[in-house]
N, CA, C and O atoms as CSV, one atom per row, in Angstrom:
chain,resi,resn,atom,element,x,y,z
A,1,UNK,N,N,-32.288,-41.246,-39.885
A,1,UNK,CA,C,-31.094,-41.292,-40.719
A,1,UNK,C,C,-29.863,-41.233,-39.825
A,1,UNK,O,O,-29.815,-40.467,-38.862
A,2,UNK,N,N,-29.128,-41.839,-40.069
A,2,UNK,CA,C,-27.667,-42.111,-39.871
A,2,UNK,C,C,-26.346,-40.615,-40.267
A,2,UNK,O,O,-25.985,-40.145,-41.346
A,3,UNK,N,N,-25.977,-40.291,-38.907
A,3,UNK,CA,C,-24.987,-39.333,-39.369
A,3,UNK,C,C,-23.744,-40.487,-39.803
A,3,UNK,O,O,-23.455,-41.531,-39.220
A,4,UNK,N,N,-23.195,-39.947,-40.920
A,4,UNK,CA,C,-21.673,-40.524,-41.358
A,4,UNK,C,C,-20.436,-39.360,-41.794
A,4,UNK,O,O,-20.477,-38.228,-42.276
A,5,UNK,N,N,-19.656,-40.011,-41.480
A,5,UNK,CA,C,-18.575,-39.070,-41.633
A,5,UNK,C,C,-17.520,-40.113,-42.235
A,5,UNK,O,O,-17.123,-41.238,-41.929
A,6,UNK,N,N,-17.214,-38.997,-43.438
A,6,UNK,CA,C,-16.071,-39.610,-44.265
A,6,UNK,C,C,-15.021,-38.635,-44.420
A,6,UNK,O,O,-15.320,-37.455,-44.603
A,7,UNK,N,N,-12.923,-39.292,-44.323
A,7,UNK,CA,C,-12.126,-38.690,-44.107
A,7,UNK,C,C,-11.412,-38.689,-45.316
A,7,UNK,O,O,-12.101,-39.178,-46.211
A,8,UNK,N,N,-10.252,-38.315,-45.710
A,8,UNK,CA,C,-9.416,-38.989,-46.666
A,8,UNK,C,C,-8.479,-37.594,-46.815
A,8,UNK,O,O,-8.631,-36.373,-46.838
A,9,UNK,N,N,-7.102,-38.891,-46.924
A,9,UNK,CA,C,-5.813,-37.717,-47.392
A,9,UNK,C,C,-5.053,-38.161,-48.423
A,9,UNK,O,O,-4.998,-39.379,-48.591
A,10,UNK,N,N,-4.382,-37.357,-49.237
A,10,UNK,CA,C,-4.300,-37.908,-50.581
A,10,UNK,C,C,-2.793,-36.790,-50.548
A,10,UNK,O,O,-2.829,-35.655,-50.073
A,11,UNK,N,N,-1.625,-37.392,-51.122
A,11,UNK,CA,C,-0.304,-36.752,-51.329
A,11,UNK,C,C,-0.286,-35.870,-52.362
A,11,UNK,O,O,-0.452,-36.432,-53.445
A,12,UNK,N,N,-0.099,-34.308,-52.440
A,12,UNK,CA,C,0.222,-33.867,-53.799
A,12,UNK,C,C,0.652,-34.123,-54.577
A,12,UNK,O,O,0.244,-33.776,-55.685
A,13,UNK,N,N,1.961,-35.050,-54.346
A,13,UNK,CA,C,2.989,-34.969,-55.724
A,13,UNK,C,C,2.483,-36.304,-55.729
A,13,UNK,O,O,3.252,-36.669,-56.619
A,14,UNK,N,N,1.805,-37.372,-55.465
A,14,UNK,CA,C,1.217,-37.985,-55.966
A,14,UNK,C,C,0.221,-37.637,-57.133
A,14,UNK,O,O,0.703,-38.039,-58.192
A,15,UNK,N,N,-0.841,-37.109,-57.285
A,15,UNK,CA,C,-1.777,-36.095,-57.951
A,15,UNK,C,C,-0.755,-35.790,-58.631
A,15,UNK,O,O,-0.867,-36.219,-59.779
A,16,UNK,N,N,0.406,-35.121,-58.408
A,16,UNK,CA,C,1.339,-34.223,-59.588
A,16,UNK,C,C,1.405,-35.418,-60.528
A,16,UNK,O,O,0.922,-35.411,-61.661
A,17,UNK,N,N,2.080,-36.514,-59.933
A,17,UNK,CA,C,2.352,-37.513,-61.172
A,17,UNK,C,C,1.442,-38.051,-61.882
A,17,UNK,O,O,1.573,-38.247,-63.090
A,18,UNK,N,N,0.228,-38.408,-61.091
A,18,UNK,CA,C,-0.807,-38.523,-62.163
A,18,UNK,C,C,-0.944,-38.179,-63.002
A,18,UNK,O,O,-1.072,-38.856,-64.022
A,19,UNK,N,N,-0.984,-36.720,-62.912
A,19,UNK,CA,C,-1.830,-35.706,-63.861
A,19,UNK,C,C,-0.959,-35.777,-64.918
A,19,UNK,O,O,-1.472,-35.841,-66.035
A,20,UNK,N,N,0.814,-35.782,-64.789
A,20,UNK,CA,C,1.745,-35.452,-65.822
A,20,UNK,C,C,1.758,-36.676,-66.175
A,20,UNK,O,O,2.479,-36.730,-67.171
A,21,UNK,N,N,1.286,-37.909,-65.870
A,21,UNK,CA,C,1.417,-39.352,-66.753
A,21,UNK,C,C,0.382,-39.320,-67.927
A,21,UNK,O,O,0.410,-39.398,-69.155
A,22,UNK,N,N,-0.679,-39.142,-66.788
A,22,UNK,CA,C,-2.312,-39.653,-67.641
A,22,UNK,C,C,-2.434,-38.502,-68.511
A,22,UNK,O,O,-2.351,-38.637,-69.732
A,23,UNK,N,N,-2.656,-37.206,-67.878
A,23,UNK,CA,C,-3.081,-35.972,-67.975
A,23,UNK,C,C,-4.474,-36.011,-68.415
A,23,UNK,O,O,-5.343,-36.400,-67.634
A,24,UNK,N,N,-4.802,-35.577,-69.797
A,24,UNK,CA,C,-6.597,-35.565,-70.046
A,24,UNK,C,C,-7.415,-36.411,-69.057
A,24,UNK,O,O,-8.315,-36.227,-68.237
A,25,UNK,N,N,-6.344,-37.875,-69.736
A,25,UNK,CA,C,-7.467,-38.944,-69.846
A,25,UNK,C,C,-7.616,-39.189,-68.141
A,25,UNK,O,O,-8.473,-40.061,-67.999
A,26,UNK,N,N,-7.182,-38.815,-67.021
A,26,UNK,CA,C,-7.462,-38.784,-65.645
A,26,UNK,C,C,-8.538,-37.732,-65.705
A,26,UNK,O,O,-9.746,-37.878,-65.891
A,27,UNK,N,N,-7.780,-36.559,-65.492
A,27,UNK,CA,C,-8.340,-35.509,-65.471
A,27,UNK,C,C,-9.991,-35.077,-66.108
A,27,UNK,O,O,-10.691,-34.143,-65.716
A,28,UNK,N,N,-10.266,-35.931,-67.027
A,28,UNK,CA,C,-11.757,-36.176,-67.566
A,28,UNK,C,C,-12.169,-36.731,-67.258
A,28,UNK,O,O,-13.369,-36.667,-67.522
A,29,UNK,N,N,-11.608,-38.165,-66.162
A,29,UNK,CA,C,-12.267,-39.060,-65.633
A,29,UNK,C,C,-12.589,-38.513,-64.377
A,29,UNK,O,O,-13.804,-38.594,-64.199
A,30,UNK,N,N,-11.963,-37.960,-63.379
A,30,UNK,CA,C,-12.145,-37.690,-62.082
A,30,UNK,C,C,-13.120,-36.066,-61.767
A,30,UNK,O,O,-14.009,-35.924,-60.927
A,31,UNK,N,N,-12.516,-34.867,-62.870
A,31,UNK,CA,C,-12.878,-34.082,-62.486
A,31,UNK,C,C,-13.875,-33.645,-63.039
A,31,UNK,O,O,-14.375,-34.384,-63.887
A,32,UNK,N,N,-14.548,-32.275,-62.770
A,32,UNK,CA,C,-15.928,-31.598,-63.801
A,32,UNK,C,C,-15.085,-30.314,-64.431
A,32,UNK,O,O,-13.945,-29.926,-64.171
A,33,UNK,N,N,-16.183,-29.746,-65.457
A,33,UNK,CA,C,-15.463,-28.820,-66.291
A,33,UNK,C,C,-15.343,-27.826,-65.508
A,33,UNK,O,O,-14.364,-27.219,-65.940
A,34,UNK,N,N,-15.863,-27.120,-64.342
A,34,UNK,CA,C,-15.901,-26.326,-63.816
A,34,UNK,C,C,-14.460,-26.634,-62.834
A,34,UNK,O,O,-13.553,-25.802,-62.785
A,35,UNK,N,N,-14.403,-28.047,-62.017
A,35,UNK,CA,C,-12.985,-27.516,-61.633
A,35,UNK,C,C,-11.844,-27.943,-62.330
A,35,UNK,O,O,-10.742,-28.108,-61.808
A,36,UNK,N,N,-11.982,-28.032,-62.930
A,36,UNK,CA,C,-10.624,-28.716,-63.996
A,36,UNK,C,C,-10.609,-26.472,-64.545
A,36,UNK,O,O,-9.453,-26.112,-64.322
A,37,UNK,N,N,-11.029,-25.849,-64.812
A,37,UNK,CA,C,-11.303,-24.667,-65.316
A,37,UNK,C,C,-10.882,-23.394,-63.545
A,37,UNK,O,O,-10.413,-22.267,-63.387
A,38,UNK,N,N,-11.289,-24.239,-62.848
A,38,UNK,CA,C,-10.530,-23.004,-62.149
A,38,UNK,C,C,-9.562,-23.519,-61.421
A,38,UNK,O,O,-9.195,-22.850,-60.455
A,39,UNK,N,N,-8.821,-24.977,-61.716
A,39,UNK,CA,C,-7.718,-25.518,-61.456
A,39,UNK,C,C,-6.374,-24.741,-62.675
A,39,UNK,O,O,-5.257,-24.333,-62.358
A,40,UNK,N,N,-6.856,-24.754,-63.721
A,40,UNK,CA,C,-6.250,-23.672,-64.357
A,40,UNK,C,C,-5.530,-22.724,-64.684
A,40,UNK,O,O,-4.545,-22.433,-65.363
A,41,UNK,N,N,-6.674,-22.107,-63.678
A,41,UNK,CA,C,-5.932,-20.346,-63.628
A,41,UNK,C,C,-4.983,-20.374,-62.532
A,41,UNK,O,O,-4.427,-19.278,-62.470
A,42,UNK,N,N,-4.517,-21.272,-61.533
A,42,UNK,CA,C,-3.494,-21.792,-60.795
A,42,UNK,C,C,-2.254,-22.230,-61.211
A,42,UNK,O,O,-2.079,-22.875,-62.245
A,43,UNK,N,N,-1.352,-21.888,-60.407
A,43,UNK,CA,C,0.055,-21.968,-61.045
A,43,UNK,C,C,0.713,-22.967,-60.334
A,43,UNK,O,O,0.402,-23.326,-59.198
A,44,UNK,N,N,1.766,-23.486,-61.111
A,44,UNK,CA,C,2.388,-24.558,-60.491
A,44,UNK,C,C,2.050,-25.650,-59.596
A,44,UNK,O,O,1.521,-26.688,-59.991
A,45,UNK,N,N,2.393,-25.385,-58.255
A,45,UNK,CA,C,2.321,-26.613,-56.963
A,45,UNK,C,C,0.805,-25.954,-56.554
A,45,UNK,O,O,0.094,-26.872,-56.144
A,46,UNK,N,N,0.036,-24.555,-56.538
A,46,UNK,CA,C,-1.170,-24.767,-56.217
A,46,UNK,C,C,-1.903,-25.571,-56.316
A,46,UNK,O,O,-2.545,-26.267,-55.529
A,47,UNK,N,N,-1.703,-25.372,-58.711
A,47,UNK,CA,C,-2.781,-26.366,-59.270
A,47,UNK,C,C,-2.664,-27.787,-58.711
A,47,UNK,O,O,-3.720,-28.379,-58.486
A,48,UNK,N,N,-1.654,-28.322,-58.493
A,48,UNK,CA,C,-2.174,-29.778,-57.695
A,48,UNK,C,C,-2.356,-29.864,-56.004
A,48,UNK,O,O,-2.513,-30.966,-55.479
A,49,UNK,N,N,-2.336,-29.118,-55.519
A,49,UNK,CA,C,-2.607,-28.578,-54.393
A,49,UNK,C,C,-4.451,-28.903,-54.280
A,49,UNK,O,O,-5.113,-29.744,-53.671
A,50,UNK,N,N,-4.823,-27.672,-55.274
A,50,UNK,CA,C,-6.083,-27.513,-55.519
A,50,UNK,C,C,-6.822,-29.519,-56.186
A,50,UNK,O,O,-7.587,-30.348,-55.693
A,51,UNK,N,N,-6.299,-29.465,-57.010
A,51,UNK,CA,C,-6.399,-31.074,-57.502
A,51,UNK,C,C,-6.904,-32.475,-56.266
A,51,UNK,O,O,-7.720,-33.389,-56.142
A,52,UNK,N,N,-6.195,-32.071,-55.833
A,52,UNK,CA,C,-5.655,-33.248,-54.582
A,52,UNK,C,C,-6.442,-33.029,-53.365
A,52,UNK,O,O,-6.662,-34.113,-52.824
A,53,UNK,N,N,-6.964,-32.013,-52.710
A,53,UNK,CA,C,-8.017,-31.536,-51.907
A,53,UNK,C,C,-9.566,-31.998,-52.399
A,53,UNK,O,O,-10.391,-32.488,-51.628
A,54,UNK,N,N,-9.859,-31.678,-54.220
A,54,UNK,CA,C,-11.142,-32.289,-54.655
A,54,UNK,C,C,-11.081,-33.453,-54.650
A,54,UNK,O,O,-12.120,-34.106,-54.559
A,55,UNK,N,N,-10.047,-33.967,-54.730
A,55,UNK,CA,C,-9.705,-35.546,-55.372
A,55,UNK,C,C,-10.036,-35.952,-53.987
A,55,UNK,O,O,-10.847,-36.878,-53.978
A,56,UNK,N,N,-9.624,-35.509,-52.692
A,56,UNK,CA,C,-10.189,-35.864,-51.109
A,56,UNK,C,C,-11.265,-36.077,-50.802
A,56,UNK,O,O,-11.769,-37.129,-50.410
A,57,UNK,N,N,-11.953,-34.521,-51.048
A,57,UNK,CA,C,-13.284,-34.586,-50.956
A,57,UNK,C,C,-14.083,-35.627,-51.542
A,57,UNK,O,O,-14.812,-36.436,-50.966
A,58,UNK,N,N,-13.790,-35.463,-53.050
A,58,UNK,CA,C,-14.327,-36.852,-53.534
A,58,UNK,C,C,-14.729,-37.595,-52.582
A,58,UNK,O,O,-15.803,-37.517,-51.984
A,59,UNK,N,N,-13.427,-38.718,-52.341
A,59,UNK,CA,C,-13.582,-39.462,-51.729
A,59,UNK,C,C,-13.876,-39.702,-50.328
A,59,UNK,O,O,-14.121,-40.803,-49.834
A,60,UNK,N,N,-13.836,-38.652,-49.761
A,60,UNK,CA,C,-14.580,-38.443,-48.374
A,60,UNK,C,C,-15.887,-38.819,-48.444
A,60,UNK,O,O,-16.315,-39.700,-47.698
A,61,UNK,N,N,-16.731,-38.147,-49.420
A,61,UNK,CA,C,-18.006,-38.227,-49.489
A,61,UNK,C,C,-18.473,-39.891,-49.802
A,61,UNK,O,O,-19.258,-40.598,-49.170
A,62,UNK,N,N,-17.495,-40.260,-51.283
A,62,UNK,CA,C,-17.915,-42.063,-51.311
A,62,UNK,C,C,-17.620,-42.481,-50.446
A,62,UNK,O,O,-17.997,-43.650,-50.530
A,63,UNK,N,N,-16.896,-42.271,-49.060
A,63,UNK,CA,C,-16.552,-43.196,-48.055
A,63,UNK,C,C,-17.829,-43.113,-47.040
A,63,UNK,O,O,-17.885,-43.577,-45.901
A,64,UNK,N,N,-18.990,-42.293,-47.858
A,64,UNK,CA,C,-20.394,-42.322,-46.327
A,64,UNK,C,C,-21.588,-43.094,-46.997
A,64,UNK,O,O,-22.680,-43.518,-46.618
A,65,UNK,N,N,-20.698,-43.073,-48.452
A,65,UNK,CA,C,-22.076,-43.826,-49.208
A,65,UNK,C,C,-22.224,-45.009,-49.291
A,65,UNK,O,O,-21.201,-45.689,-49.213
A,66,UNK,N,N,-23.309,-45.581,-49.446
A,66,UNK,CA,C,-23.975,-47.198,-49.336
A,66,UNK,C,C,-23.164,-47.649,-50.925
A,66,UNK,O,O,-22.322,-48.468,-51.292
A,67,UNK,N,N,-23.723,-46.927,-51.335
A,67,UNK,CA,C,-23.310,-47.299,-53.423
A,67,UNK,C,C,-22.266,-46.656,-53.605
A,67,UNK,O,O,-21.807,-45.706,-52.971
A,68,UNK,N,N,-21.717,-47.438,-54.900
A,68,UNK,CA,C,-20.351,-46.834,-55.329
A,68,UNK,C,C,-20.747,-45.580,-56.571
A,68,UNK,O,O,-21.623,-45.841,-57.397
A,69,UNK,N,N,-20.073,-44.329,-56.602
A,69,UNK,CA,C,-20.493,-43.082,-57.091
A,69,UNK,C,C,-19.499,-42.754,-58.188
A,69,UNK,O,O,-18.430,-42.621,-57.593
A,70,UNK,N,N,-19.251,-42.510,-59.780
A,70,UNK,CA,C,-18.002,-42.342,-60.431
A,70,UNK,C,C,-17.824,-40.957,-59.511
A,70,UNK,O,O,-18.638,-40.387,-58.785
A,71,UNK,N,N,-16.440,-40.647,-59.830
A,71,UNK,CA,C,-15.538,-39.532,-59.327
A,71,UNK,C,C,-16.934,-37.901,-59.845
A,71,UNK,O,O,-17.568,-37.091,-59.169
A,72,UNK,N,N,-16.781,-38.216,-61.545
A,72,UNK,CA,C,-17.125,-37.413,-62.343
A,72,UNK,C,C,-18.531,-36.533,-62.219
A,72,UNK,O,O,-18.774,-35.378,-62.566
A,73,UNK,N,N,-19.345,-37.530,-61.594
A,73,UNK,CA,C,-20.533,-37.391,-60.668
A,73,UNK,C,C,-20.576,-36.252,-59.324
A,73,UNK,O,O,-21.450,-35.417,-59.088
A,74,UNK,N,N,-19.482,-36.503,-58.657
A,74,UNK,CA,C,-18.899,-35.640,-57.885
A,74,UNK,C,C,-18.811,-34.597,-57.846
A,74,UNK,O,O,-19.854,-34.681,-57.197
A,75,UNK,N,N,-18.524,-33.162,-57.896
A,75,UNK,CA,C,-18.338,-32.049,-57.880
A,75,UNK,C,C,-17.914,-30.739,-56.739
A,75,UNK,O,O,-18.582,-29.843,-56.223
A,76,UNK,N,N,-16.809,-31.043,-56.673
A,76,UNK,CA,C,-16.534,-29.823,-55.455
A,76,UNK,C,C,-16.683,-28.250,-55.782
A,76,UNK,O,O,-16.052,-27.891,-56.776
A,77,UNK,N,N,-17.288,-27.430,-55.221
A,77,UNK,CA,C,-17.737,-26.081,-55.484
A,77,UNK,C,C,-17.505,-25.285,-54.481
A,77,UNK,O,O,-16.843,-25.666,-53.517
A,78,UNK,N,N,-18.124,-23.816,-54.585
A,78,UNK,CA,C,-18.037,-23.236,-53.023
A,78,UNK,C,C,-19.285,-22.316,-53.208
A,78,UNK,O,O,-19.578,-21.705,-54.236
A,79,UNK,N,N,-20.021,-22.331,-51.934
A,79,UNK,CA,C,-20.901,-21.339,-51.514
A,79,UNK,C,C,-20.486,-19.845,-52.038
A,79,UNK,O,O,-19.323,-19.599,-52.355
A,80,UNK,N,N,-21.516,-18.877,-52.105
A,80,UNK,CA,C,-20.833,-17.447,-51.839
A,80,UNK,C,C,-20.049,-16.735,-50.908
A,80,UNK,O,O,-19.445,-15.664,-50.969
A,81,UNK,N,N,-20.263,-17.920,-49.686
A,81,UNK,CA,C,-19.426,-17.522,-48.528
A,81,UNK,C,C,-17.761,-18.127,-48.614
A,81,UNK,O,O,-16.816,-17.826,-47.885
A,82,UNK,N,N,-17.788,-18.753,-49.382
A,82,UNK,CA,C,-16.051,-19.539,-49.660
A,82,UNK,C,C,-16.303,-20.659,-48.945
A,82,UNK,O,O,-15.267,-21.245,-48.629
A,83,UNK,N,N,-17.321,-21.177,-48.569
A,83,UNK,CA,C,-17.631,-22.163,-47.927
A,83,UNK,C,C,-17.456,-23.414,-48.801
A,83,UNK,O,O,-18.378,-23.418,-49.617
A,84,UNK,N,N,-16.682,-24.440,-48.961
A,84,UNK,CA,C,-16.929,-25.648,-49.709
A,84,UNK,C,C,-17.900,-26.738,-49.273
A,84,UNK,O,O,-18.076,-27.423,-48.265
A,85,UNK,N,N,-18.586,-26.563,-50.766
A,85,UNK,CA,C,-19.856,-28.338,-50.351
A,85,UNK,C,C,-19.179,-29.325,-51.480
A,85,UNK,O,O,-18.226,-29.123,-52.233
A,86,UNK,N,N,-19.979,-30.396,-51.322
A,86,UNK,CA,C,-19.559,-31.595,-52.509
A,86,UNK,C,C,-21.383,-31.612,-52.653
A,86,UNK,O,O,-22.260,-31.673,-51.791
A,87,UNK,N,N,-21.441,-31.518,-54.310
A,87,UNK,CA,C,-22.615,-31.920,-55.326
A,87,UNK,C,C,-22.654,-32.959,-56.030
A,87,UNK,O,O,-22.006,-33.214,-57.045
A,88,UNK,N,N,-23.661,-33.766,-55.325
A,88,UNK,CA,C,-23.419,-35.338,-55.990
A,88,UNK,C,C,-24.999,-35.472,-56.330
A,88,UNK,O,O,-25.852,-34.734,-55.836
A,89,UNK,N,N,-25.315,-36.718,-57.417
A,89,UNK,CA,C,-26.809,-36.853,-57.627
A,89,UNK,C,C,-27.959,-36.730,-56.283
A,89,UNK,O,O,-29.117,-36.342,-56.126
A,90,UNK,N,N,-26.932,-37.275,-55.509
A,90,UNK,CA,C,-28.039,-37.930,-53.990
A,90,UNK,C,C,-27.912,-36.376,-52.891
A,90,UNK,O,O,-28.390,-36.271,-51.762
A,91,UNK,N,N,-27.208,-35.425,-53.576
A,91,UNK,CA,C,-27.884,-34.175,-52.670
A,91,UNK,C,C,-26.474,-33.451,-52.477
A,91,UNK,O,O,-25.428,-33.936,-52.906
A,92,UNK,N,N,-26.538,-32.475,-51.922
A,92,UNK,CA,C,-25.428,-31.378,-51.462
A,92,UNK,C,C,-24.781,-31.969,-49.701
A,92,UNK,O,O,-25.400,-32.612,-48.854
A,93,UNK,N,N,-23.453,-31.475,-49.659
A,93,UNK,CA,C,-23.146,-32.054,-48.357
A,93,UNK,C,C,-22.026,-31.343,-47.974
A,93,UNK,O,O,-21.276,-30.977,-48.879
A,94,UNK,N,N,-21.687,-31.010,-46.594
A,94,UNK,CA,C,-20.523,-30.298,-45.781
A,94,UNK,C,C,-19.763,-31.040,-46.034
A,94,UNK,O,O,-19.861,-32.265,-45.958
A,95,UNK,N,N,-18.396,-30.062,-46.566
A,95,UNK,CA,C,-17.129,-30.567,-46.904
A,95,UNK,C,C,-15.727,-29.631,-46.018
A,95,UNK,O,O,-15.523,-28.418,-46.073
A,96,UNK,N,N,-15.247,-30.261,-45.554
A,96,UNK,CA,C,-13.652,-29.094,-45.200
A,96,UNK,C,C,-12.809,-29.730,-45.829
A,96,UNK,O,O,-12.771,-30.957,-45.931
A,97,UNK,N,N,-11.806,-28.679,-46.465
A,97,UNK,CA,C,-10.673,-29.383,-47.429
A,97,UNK,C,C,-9.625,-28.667,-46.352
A,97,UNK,O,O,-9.873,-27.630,-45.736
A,98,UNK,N,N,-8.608,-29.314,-46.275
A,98,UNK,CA,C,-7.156,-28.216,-46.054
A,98,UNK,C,C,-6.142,-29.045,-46.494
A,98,UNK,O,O,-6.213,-30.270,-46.591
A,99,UNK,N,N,-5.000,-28.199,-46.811
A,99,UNK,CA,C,-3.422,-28.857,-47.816
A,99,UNK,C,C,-2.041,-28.542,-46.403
A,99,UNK,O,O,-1.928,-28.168,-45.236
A,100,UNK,N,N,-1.510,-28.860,-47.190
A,100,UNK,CA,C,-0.007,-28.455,-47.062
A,100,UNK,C,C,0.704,-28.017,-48.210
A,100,UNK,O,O,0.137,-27.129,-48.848
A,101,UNK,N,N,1.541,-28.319,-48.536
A,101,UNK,CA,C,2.522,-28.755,-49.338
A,101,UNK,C,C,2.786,-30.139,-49.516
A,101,UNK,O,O,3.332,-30.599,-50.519
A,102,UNK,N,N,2.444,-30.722,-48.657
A,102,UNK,CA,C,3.007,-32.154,-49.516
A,102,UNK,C,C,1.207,-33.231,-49.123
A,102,UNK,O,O,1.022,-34.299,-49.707
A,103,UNK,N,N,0.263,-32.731,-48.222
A,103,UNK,CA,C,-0.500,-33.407,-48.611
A,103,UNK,C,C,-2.370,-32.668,-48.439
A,103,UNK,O,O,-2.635,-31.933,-47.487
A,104,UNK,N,N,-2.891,-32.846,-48.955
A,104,UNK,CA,C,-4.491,-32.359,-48.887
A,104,UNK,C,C,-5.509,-33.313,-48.189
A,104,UNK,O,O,-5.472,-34.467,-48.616
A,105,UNK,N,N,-6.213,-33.114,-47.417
A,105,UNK,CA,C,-7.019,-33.603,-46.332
A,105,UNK,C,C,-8.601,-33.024,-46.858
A,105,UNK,O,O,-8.910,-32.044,-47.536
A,106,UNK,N,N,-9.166,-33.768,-46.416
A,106,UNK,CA,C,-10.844,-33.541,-46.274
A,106,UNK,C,C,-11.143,-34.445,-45.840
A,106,UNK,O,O,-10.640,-35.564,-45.741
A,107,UNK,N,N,-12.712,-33.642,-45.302
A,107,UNK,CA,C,-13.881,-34.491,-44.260
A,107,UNK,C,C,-15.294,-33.998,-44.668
A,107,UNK,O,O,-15.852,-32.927,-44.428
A,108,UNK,N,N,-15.753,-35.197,-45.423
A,108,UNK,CA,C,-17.475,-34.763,-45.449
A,108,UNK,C,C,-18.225,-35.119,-44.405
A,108,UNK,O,O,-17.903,-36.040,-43.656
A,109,UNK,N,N,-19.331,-34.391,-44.262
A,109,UNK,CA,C,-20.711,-34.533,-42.977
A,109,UNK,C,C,-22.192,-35.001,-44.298
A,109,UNK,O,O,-22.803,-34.467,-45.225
A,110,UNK,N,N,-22.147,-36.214,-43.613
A,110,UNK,CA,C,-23.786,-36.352,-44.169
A,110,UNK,C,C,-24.497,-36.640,-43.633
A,110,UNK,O,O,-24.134,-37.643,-43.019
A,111,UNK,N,N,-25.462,-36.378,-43.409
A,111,UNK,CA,C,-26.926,-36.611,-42.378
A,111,UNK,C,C,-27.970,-37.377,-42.965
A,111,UNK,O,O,-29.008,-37.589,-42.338
């Protein structure tokens, strides 16, 4: 097997405008109930902070895959250690997210 590595950076206040255009109807498309639920309990510039880092990951991970994957399929979570993975049908995988303020970064590892 093939190591791949997928990157991706994505602007907050990009994500901000999304969310305040589309709102649900994005937000049901891209995310799961679990993080749309602890995107939430976040206030202000976090919650898209937080948004925009999964929305990375996401796509970090479709950028190692052969096939194209919906968003929704996707799932960013964290270990008990605060460790973040991405949960997709085709298996669990190393994820690092980090933000700023104006933009959120991630990098998946798949083996």
């Amino acid at each position: 097997m093939q190591l791949r590595v997928g990157v991706d950076i994505v602007s907050v206040s990009k994500v901000e405008r999304v969310v305040r255009r589309w709102r649900e109807r994005f937000l049901r498309r891209v995310f799961s109930e679990e993080e749309l639920r602890l995107s939430e309990a976040l206030l202000g510039k976090r919650r898209y902070q937080f948004l925009a880092g999964r929305f990375a990951a996401k796509e970090a991970l479709i950028k190692t895959l052969d096939i194209p994957l919906p968003y929704r399929k996707i799932v960013v979570s964290r270990m008990d250690s605060g460790r973040p993975v991405v949960d997709s049908p085709l298996g669990q995988y190393d994820v690092s997210i980090s933000h700023t303020d104006e933009y959120a970064v991630a990098v998946c590892v798949r083996y």
